[in-house]
C-alpha positions as CSV (number, residue, x, y, z in Angstrom):
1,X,-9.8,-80.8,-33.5
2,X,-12.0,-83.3,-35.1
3,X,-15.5,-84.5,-33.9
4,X,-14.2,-87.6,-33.2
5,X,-10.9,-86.4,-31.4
6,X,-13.5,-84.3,-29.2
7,X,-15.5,-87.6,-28.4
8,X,-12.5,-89.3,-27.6
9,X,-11.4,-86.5,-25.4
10,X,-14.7,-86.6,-23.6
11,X,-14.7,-89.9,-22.5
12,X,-10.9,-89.8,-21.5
13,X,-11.8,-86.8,-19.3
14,X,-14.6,-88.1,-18.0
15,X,-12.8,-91.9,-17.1
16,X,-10.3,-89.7,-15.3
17,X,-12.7,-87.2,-13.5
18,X,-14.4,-90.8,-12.2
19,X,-11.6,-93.3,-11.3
20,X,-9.9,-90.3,-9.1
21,X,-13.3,-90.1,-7.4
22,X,-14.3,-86.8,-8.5
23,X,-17.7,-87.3,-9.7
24,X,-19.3,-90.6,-8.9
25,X,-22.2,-92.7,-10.3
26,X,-23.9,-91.2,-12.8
27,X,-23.3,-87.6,-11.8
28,X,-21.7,-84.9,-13.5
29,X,-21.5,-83.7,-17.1
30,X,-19.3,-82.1,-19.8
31,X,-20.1,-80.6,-23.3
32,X,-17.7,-79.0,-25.8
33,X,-18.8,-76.6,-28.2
34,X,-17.8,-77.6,-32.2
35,X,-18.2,-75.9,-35.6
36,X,-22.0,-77.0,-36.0
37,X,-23.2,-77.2,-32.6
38,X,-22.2,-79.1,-29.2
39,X,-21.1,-82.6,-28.0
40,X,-22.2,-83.7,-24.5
41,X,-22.7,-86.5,-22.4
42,X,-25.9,-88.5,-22.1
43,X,-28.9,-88.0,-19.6
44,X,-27.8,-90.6,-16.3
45,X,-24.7,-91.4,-18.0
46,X,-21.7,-92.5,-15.8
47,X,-18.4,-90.5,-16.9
48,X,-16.4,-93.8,-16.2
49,X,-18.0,-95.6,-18.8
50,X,-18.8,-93.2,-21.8
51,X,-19.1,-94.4,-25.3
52,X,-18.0,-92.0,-28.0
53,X,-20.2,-93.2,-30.2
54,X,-23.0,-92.8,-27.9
55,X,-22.3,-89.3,-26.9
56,X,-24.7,-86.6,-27.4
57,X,-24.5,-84.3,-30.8
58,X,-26.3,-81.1,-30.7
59,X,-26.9,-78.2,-33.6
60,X,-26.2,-74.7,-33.3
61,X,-29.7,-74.4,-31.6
62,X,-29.5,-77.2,-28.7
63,X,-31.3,-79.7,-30.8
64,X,-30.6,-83.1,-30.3
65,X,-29.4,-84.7,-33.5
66,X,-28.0,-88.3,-32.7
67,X,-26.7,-90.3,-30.1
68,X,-28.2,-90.9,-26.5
69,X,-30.7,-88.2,-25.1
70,X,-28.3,-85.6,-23.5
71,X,-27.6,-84.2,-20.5
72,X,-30.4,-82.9,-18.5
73,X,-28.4,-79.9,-17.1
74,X,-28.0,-78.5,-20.6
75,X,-30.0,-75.1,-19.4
76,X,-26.5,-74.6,-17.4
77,X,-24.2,-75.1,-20.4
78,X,-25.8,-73.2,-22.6
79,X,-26.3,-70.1,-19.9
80,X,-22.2,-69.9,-19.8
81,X,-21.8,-70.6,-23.9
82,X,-24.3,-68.2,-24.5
83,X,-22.9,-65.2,-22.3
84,X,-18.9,-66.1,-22.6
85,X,-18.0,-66.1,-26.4
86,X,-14.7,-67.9,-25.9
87,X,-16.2,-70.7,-24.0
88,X,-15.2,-74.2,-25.7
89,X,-16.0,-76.9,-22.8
90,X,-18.5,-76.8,-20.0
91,X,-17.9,-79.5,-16.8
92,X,-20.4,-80.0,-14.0
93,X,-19.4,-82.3,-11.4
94,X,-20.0,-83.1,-7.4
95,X,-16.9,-83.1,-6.6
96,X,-16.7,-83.7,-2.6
97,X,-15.3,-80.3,-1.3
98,X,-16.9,-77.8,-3.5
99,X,-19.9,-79.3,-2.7
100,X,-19.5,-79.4,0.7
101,X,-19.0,-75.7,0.5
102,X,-22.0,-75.3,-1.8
103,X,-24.1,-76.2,1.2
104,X,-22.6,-74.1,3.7
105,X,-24.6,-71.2,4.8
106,X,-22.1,-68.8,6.2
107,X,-19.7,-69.0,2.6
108,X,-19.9,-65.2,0.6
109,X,-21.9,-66.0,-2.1
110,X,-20.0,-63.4,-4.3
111,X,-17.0,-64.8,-3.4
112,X,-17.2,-68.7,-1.9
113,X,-13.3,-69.6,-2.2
114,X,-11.0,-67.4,-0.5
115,X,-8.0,-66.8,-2.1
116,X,-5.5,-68.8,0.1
117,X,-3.4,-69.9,-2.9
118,X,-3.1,-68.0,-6.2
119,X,-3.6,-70.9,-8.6
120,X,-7.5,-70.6,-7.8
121,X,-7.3,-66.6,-9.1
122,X,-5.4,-67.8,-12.2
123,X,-7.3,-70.6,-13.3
124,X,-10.8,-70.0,-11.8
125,X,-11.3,-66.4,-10.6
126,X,-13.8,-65.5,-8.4
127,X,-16.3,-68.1,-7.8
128,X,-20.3,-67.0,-7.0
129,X,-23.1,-69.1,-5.7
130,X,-26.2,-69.3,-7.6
131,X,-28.9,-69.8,-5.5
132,X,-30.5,-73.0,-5.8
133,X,-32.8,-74.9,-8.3
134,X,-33.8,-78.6,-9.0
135,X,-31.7,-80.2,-11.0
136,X,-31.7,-79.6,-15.0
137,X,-34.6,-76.9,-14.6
138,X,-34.1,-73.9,-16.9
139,X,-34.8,-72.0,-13.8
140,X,-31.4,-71.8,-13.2
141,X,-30.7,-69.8,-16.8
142,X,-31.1,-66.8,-15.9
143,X,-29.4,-67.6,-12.8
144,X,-25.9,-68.3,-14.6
145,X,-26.3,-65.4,-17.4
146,X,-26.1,-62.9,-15.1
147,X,-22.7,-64.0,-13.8
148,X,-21.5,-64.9,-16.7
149,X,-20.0,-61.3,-17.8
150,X,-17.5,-61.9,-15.1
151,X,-17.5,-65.0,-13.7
152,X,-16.1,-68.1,-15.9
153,X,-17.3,-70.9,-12.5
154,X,-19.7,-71.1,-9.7
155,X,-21.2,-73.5,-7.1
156,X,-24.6,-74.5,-7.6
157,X,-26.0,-74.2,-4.3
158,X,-26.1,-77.1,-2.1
159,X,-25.2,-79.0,-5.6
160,X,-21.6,-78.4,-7.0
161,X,-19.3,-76.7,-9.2
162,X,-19.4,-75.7,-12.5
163,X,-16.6,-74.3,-14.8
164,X,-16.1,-73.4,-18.8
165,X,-12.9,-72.5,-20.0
166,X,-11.3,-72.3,-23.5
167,X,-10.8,-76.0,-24.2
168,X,-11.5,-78.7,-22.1
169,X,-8.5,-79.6,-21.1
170,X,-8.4,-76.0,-19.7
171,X,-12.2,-76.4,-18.2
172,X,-10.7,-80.0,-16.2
173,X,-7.5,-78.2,-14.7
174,X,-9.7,-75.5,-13.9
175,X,-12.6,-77.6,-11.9
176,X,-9.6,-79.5,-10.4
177,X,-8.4,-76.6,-9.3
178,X,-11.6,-75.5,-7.6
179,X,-12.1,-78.7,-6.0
180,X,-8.9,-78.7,-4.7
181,X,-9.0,-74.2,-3.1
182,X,-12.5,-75.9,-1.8
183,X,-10.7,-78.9,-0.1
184,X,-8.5,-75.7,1.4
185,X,-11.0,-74.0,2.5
186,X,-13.2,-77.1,4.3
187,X,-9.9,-78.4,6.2
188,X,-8.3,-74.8,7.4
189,X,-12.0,-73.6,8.5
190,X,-12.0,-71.6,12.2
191,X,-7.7,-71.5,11.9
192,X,-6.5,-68.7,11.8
193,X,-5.8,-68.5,7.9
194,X,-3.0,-65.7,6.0
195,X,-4.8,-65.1,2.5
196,X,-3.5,-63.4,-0.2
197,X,-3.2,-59.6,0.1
198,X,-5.8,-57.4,-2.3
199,X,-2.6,-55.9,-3.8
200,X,-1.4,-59.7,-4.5
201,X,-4.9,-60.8,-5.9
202,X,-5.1,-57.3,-7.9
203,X,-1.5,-58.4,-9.3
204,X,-2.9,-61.9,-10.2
205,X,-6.3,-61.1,-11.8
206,X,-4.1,-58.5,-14.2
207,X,-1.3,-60.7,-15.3
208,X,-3.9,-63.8,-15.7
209,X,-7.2,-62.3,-16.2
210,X,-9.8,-65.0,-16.7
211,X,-12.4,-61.7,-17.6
């Protein structure tokens, strides 16, 4: 795919993330990886309204090379390109549900989405929480990069999700996906819920192993 086809791909992602009310203002962010470096959105940009030409461009080395400023949360991105080799696209958002359940204090932060569906296994896996830091502050680094190994998402504690994937189509489907196991998971809270059985999640995780 060419640069530009990424930009453009960028901004229709992000429109869409926006208008169906899954990120809002200027929250959220998404980078995809390229042959010389990274494109991402722009520091207090709103995905709604992104400019391909005004994207952010990125060497090999997370230097900024033209375009707006980038992304604050770049310390995140790079935490999941760095320990996942087959990581194309990063997407960050605050998407209503899995934040919600960001800031709950009684979720298993090994495991904060139950498996009441499989789609959540297939496309997301098992989803940690990272324990909390201020927003874009390489504090959070190390944080991510030692999930990594295993773990392709995770909830920013008592801030949001955050998914890479392959491609970024593959990265949106997954975060929707998340978003909507979260939404699951707020709404059927205290009823008496029938999750998947081990032997049906084992099944899952072997026939669509995220790693």
């Amino acid at each position: 795919m060419s640069e530009q086809a990424i930009r453009d791909n960028i901004v229709r992602w992000g429109k869409s993330l926006f208008d169906r009310g899954l990120t809002a203002g200027s929250s959220g962010n998404i980078s995809v990886r390229t042959e010389d470096g990274y494109i991402a959105t722009p520091t207090n940009s709103c995905l709604g309204f992104l400019d391909p030409r005004r994207l952010s461009k990125l060497d090999t080395d997370g230097r900024h090379v033209s375009g707006d400023a980038p992304t604050k949360e770049l310390p995140l991105h790079f935490a999941f390109y760095e320990g996942r080799t087959e990581c194309r696209a990063v997407v960050h958002l605050h998407s209503t549900y899995a934040t919600a359940l960001s800031c709950l204090a009684d979720i298993d932060a090994t495991d904060a989405i139950p498996a009441i569906t499989p789609y959540v296994v297939m496309r997301v896996g098992r989803v940690p929480v990272v324990p909390y830091t201020r927003p874009g502050s390489a504090e959070v680094r190390p944080l991510i990069s030692g999930i990594v190994a295993d773990h392709s998402a995770a909830l920013l504690e008592n801030h949001g999700p955050i998914v890479s994937g392959k491609s970024l189509d593959a990265t949106v489907f997954a975060i929707e996906e998340l978003e909507e196991a979260a939404k699951l998971a707020i709404i059927t809270r205290g009823m008496p819920v029938r999750h998947l059985s081990r032997e049906a999640v084992n099944d899952l995780n072997q026939t669509f192993s995220l790693r």
